[in-house]
PyMOL Python script that loads the backbone (N, CA, C, O; Angstrom):
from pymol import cmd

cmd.read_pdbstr("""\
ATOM      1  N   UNK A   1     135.818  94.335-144.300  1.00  0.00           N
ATOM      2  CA  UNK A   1     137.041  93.899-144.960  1.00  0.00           C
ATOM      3  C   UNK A   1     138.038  95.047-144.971  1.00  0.00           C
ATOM      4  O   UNK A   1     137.715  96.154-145.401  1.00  0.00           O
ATOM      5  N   UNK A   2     139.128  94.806-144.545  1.00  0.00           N
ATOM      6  CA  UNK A   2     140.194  95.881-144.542  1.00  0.00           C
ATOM      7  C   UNK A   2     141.389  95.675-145.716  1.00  0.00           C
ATOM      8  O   UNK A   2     141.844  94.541-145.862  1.00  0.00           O
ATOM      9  N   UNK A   3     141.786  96.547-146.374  1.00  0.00           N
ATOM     10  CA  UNK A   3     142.266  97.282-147.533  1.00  0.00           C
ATOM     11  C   UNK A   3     143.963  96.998-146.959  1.00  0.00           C
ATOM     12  O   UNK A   3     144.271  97.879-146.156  1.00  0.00           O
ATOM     13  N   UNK A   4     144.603  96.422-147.093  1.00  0.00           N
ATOM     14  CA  UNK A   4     146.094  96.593-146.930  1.00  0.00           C
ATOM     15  C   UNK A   4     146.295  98.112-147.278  1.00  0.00           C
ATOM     16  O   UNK A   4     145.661  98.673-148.172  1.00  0.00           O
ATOM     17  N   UNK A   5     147.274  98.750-146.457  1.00  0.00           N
ATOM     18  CA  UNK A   5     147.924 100.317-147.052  1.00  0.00           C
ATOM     19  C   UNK A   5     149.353  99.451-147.387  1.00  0.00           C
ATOM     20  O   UNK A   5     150.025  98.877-146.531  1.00  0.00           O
ATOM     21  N   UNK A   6     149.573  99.488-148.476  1.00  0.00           N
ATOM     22  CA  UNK A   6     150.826  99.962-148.828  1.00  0.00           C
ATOM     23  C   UNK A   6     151.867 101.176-149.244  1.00  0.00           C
ATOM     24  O   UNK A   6     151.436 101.860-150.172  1.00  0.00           O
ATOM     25  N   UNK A   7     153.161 101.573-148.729  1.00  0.00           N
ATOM     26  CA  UNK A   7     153.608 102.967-149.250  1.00  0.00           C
ATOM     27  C   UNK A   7     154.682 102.307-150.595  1.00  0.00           C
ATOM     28  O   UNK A   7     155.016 101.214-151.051  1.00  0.00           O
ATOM     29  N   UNK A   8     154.887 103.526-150.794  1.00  0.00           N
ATOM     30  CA  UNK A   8     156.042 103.314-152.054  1.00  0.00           C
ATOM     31  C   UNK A   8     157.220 102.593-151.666  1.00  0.00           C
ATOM     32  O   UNK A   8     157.717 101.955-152.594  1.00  0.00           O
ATOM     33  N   UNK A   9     157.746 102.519-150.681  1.00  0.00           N
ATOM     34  CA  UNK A   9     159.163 101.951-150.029  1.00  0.00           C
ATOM     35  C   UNK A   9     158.587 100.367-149.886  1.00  0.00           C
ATOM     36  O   UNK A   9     159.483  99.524-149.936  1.00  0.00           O
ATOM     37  N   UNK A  10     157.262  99.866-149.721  1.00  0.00           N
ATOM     38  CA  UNK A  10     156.543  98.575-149.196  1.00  0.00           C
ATOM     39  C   UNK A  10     157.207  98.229-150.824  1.00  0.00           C
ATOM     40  O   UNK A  10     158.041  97.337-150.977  1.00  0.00           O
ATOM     41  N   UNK A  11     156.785  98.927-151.770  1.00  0.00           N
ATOM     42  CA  UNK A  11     156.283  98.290-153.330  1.00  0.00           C
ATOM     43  C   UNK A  11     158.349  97.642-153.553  1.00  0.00           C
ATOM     44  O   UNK A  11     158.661  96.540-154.003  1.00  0.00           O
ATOM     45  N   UNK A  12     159.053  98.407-153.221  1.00  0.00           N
ATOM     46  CA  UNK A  12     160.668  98.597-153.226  1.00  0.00           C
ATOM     47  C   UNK A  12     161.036  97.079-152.618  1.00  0.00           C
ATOM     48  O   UNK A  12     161.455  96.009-153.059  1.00  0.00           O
ATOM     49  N   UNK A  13     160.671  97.578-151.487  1.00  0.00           N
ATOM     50  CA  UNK A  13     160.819  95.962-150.563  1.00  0.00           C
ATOM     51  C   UNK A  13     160.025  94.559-151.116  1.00  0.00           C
ATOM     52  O   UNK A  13     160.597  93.508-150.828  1.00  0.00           O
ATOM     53  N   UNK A  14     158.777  94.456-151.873  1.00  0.00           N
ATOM     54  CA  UNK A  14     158.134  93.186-152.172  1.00  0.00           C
ATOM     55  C   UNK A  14     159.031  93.208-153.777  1.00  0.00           C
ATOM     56  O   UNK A  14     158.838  92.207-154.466  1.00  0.00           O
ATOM     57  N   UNK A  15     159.755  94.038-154.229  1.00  0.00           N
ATOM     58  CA  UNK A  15     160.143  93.403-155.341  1.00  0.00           C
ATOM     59  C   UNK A  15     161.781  93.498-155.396  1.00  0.00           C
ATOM     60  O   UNK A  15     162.502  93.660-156.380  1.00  0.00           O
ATOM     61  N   UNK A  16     162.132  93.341-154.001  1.00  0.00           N
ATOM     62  CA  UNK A  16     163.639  92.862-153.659  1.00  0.00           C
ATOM     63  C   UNK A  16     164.953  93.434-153.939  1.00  0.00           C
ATOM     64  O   UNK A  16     166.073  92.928-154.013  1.00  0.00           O
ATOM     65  N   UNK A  17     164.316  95.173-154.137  1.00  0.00           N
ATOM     66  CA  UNK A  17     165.240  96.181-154.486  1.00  0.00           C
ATOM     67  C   UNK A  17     165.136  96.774-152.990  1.00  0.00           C
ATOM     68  O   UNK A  17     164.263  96.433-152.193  1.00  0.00           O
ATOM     69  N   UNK A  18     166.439  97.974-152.651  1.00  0.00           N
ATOM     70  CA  UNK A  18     166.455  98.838-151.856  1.00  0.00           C
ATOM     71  C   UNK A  18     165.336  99.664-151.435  1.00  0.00           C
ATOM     72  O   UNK A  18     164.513 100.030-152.274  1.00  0.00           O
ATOM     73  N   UNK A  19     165.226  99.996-150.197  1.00  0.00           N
ATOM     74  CA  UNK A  19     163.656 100.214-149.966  1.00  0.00           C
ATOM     75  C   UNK A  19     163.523 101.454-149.131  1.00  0.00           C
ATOM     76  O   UNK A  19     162.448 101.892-148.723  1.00  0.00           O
ATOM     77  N   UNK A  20     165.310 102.255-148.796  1.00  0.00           N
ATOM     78  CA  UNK A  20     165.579 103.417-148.333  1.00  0.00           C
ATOM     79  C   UNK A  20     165.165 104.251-149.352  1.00  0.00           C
ATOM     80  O   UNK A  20     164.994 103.855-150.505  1.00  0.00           O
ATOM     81  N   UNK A  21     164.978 105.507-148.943  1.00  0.00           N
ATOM     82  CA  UNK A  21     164.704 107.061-149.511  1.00  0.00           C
ATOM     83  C   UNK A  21     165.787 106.921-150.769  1.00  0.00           C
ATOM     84  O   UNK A  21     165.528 107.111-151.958  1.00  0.00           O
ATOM     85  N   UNK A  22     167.150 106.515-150.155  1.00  0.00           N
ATOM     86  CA  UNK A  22     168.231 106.743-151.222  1.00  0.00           C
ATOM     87  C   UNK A  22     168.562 105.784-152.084  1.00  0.00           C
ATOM     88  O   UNK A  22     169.190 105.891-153.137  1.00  0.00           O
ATOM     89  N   UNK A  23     168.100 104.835-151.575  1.00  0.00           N
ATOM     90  CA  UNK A  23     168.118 103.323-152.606  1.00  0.00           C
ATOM     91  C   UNK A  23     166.895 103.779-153.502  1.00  0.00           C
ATOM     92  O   UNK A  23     167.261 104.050-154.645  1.00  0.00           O
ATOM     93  N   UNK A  24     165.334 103.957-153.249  1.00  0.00           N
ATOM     94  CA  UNK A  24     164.922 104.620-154.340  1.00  0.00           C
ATOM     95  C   UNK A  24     165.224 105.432-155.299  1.00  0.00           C
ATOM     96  O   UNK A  24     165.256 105.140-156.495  1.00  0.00           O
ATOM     97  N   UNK A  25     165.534 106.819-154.657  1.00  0.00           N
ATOM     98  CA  UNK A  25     166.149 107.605-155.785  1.00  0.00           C
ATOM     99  C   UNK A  25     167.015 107.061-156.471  1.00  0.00           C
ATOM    100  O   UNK A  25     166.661 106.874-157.635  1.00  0.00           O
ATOM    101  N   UNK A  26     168.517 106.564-156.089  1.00  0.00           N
ATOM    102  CA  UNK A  26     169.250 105.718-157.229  1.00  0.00           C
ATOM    103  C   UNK A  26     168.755 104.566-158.076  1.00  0.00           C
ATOM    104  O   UNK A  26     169.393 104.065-159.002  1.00  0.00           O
ATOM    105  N   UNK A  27     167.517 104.187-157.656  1.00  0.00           N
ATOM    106  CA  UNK A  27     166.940 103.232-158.915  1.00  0.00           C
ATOM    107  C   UNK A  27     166.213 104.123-159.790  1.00  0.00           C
ATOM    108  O   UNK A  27     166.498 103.939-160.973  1.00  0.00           O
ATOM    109  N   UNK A  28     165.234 105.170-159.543  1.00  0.00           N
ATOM    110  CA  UNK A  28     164.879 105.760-160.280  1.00  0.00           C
ATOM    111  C   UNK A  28     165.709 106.696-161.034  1.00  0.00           C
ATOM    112  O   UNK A  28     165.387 106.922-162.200  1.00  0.00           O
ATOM    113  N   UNK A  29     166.696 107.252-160.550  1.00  0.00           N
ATOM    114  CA  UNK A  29     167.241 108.059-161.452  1.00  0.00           C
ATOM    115  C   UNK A  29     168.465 107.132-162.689  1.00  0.00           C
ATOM    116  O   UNK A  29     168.870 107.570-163.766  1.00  0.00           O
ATOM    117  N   UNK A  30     168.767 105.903-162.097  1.00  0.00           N
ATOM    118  CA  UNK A  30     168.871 104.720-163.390  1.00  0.00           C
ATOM    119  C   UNK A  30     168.422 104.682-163.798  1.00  0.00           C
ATOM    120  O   UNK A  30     168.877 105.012-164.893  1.00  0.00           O
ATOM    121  N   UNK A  31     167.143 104.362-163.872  1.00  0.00           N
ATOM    122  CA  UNK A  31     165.747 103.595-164.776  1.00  0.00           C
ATOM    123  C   UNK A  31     165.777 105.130-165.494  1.00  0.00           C
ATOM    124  O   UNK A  31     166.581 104.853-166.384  1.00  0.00           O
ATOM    125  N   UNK A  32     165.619 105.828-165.604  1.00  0.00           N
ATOM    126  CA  UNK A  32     164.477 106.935-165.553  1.00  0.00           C
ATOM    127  C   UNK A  32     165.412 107.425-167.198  1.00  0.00           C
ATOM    128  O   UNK A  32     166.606 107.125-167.196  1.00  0.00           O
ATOM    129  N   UNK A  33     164.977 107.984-168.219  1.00  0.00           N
ATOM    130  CA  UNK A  33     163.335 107.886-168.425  1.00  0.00           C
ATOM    131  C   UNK A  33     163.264 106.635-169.322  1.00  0.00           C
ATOM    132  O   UNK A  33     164.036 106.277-170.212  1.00  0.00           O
ATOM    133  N   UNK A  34     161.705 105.843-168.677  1.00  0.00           N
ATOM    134  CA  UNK A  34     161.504 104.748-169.347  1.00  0.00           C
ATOM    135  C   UNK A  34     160.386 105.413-170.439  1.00  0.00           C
ATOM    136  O   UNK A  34     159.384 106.060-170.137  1.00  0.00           O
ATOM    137  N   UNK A  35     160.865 105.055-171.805  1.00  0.00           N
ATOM    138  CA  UNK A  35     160.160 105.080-172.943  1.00  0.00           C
ATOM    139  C   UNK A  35     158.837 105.041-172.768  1.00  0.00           C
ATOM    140  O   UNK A  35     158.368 104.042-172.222  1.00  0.00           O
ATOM    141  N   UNK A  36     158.001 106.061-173.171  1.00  0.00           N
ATOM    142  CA  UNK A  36     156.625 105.525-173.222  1.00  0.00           C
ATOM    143  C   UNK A  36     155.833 104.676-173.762  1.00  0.00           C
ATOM    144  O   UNK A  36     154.749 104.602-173.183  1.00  0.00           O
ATOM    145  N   UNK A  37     156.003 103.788-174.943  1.00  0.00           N
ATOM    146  CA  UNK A  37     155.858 102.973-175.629  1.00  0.00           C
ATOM    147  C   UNK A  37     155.940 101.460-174.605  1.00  0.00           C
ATOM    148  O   UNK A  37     155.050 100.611-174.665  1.00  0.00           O
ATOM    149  N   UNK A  38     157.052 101.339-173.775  1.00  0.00           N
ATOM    150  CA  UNK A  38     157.476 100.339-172.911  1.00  0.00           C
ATOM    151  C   UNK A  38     156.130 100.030-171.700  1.00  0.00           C
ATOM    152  O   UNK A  38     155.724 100.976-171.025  1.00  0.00           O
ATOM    153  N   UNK A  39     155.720  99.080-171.588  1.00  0.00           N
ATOM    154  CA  UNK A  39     154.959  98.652-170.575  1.00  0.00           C
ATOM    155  C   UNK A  39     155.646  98.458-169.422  1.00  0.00           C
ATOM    156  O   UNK A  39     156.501  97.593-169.610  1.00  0.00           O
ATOM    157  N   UNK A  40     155.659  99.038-167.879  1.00  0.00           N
ATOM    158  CA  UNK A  40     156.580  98.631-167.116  1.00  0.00           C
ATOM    159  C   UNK A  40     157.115  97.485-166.738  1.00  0.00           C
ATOM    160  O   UNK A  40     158.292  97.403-166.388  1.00  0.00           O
ATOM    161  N   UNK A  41     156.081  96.219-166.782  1.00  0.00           N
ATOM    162  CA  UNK A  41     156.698  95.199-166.456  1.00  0.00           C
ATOM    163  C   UNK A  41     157.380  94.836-167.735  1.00  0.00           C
ATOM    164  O   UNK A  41     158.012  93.791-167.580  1.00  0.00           O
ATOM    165  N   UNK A  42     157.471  95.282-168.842  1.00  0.00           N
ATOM    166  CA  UNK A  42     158.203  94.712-169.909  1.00  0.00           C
ATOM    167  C   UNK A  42     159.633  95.640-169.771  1.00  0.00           C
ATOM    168  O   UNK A  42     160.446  95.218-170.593  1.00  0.00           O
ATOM    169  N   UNK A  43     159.984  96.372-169.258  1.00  0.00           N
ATOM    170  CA  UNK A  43     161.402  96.837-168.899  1.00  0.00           C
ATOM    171  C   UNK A  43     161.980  96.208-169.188  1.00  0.00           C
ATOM    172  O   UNK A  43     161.603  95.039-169.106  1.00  0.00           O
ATOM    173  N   UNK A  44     163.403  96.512-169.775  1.00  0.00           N
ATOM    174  CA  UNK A  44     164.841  95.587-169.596  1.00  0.00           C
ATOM    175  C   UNK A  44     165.075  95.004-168.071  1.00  0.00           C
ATOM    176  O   UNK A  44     165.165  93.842-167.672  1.00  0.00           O
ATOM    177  N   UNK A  45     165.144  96.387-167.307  1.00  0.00           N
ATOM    178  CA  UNK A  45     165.950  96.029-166.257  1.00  0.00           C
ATOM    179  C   UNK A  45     165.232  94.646-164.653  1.00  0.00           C
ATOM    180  O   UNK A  45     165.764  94.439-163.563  1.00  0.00           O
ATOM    181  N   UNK A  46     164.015  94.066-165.197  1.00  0.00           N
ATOM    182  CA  UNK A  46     163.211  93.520-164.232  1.00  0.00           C
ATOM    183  C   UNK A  46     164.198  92.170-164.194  1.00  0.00           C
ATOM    184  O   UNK A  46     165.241  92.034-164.833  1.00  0.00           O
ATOM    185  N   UNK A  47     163.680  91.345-163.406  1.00  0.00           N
ATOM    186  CA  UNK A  47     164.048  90.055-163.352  1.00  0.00           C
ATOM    187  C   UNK A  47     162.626  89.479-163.537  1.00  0.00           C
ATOM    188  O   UNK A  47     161.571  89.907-163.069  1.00  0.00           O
ATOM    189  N   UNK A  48     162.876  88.261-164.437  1.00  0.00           N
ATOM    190  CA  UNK A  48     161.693  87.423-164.269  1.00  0.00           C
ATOM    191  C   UNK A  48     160.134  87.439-163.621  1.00  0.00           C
ATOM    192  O   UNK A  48     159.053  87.361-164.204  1.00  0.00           O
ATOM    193  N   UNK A  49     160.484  87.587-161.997  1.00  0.00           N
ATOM    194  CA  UNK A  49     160.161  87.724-160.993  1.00  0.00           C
ATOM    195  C   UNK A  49     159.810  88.815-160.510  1.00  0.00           C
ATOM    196  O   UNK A  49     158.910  88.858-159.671  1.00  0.00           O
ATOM    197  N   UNK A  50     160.529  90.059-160.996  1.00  0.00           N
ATOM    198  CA  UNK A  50     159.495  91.018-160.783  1.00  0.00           C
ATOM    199  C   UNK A  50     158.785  91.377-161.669  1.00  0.00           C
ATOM    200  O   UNK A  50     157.673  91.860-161.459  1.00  0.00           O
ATOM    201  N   UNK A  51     159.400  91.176-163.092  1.00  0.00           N
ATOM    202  CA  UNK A  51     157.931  91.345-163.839  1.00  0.00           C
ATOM    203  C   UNK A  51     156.999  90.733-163.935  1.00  0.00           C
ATOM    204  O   UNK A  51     156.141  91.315-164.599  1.00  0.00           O
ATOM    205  N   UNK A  52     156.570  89.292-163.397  1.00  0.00           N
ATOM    206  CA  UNK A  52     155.660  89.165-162.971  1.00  0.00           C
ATOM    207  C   UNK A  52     154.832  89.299-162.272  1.00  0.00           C
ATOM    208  O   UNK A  52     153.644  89.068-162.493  1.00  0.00           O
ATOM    209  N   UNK A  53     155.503  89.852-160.922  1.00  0.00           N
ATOM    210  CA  UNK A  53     154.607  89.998-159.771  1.00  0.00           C
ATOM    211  C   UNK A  53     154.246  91.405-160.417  1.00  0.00           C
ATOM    212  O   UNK A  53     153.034  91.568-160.283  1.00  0.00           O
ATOM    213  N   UNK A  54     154.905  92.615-161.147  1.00  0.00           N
ATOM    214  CA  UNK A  54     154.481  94.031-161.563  1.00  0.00           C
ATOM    215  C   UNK A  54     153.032  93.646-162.624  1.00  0.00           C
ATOM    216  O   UNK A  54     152.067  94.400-162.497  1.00  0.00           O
ATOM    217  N   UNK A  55     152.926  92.494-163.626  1.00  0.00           N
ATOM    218  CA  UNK A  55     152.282  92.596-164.910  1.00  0.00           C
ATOM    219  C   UNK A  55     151.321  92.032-163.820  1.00  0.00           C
ATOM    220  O   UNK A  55     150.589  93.013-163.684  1.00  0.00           O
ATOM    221  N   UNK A  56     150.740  90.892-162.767  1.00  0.00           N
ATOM    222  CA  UNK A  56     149.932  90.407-161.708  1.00  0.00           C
ATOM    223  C   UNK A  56     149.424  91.322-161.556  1.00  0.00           C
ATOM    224  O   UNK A  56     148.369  91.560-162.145  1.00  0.00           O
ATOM    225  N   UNK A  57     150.030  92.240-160.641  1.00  0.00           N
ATOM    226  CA  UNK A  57     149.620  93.395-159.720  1.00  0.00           C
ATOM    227  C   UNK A  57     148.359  94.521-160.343  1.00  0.00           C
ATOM    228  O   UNK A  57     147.400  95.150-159.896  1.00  0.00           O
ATOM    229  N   UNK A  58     148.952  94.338-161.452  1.00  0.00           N
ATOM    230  CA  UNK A  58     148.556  95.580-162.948  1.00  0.00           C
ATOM    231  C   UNK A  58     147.158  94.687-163.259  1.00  0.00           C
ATOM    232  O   UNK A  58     146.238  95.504-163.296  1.00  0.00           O
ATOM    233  N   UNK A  59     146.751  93.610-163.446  1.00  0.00           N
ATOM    234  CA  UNK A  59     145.874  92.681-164.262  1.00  0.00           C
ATOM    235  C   UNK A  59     144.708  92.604-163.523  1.00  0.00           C
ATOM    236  O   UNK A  59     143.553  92.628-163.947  1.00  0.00           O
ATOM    237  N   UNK A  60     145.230  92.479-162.010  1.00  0.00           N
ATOM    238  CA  UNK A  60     144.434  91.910-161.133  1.00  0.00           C
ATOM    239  C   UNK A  60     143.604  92.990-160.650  1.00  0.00           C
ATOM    240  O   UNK A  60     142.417  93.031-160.327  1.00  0.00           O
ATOM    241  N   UNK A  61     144.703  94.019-160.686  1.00  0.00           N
ATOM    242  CA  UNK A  61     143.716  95.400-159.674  1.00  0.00           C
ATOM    243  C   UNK A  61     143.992  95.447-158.478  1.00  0.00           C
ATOM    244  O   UNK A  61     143.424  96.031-157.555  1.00  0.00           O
ATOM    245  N   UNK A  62     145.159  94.621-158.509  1.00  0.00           N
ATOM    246  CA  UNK A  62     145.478  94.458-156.486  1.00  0.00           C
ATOM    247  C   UNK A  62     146.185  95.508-155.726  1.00  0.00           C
ATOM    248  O   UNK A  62     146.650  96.457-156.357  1.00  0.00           O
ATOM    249  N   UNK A  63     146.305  95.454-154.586  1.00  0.00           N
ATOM    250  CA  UNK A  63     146.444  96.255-153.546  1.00  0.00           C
ATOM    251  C   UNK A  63     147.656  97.124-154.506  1.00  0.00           C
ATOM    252  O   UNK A  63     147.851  98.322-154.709  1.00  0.00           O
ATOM    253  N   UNK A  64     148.132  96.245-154.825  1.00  0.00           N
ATOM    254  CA  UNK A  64     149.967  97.071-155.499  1.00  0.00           C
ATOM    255  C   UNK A  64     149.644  98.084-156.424  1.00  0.00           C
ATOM    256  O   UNK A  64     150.110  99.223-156.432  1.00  0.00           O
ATOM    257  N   UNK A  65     148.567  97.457-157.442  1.00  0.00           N
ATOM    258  CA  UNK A  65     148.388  98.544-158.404  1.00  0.00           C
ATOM    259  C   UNK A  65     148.445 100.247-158.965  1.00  0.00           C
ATOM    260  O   UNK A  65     148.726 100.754-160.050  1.00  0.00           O
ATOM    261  N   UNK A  66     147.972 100.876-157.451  1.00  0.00           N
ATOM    262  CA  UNK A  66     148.441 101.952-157.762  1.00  0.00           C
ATOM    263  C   UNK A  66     149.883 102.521-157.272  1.00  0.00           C
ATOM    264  O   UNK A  66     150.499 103.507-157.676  1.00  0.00           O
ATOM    265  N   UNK A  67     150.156 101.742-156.448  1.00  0.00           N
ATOM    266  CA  UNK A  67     151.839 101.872-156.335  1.00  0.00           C
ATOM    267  C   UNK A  67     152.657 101.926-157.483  1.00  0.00           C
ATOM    268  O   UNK A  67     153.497 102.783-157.755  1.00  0.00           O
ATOM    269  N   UNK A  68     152.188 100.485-158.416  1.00  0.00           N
ATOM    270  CA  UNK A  68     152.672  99.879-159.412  1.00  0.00           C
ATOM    271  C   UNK A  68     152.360 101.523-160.973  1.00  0.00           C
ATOM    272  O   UNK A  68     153.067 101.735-161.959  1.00  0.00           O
ATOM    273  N   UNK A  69     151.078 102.296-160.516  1.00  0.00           N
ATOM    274  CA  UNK A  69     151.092 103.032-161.271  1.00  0.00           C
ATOM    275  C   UNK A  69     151.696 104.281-161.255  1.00  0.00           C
ATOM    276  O   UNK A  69     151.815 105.091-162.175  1.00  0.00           O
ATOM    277  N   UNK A  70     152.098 104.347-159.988  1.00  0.00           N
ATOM    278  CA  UNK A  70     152.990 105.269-159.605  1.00  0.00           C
ATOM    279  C   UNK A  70     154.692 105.672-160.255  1.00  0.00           C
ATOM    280  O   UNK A  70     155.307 106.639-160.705  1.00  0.00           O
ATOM    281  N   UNK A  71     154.903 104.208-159.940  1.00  0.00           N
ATOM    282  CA  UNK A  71     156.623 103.837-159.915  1.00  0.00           C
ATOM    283  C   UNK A  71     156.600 104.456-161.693  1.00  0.00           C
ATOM    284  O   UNK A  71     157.381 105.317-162.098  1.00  0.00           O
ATOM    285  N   UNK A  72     155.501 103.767-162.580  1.00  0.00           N
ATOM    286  CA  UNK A  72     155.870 103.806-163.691  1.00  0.00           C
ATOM    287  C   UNK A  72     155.861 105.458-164.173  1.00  0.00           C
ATOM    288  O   UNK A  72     156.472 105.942-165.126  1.00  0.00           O
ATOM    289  N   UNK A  73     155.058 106.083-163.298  1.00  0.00           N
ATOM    290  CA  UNK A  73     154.951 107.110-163.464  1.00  0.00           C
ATOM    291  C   UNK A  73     156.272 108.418-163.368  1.00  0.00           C
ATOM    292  O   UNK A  73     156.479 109.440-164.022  1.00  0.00           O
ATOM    293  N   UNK A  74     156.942 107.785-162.260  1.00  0.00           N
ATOM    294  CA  UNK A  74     157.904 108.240-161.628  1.00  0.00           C
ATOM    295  C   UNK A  74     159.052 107.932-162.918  1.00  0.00           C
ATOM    296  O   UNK A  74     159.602 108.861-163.509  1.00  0.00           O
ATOM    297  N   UNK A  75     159.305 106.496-163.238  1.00  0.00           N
ATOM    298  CA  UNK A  75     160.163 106.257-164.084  1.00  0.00           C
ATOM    299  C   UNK A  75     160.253 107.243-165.544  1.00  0.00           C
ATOM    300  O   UNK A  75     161.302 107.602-166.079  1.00  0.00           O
ATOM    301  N   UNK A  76     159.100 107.507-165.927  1.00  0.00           N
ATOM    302  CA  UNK A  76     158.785 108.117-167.073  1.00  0.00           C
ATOM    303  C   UNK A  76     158.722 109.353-167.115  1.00  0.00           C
ATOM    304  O   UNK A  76     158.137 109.771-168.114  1.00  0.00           O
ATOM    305  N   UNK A  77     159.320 110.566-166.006  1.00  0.00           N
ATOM    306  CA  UNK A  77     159.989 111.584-165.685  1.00  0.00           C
ATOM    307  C   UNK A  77     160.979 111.927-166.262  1.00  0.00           C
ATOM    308  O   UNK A  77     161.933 111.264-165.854  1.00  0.00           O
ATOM    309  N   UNK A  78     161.420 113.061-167.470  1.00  0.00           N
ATOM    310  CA  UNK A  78     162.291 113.063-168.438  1.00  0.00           C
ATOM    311  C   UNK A  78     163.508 113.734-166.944  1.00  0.00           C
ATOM    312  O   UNK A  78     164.574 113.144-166.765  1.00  0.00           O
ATOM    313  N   UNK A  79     163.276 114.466-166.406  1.00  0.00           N
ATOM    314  CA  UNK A  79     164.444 115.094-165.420  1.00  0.00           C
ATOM    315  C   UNK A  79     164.867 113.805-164.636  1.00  0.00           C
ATOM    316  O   UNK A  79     164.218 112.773-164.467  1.00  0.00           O
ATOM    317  N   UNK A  80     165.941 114.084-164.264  1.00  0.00           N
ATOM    318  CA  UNK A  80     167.196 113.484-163.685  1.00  0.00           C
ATOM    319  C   UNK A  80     167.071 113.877-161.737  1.00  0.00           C
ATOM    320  O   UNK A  80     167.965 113.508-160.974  1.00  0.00           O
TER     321      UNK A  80
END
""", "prot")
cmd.dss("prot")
cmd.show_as("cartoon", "prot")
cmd.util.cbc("prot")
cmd.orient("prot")
């Protein structure tokens, strides 16, 4: 059985944001810093739709997950 690789720019693209180097950084340095208290898929800034597919991803253990643990990780970076 083979393991999908996903990179960080894949996770950008399945949840219908910019998926360049620089379209990342300008979402993260918006978002950023997300409260620690905040669960990522419970963000303000999600749509519907991606917080579901983010709170899925998180539940299930799926391929996304550590992407998904990443981003939040990234978000929750007090520097700019």
């Amino acid at each position: 059985m083979n393991t999908p690789v996903h990179h960080f720019n894949d996770l950008f693209a399945q949840l219908g944001l910019p998926c360049d180097e620089s379209g990342i950084r300008q979402f993260i340095a918006a978002h950023t810093p997300l409260a620690a208290e905040v669960k990522l898929p419970d963000a303000p800034f999600w749509t519907p739709a991606q917080a579901s597919f983010l709170r899925e991803s998180l539940l299930q253990d799926a391929d996304w997950a550590e992407l998904v643990d990443q981003l939040s990780s990234a978000l929750r970076r007090a520097e700019r």
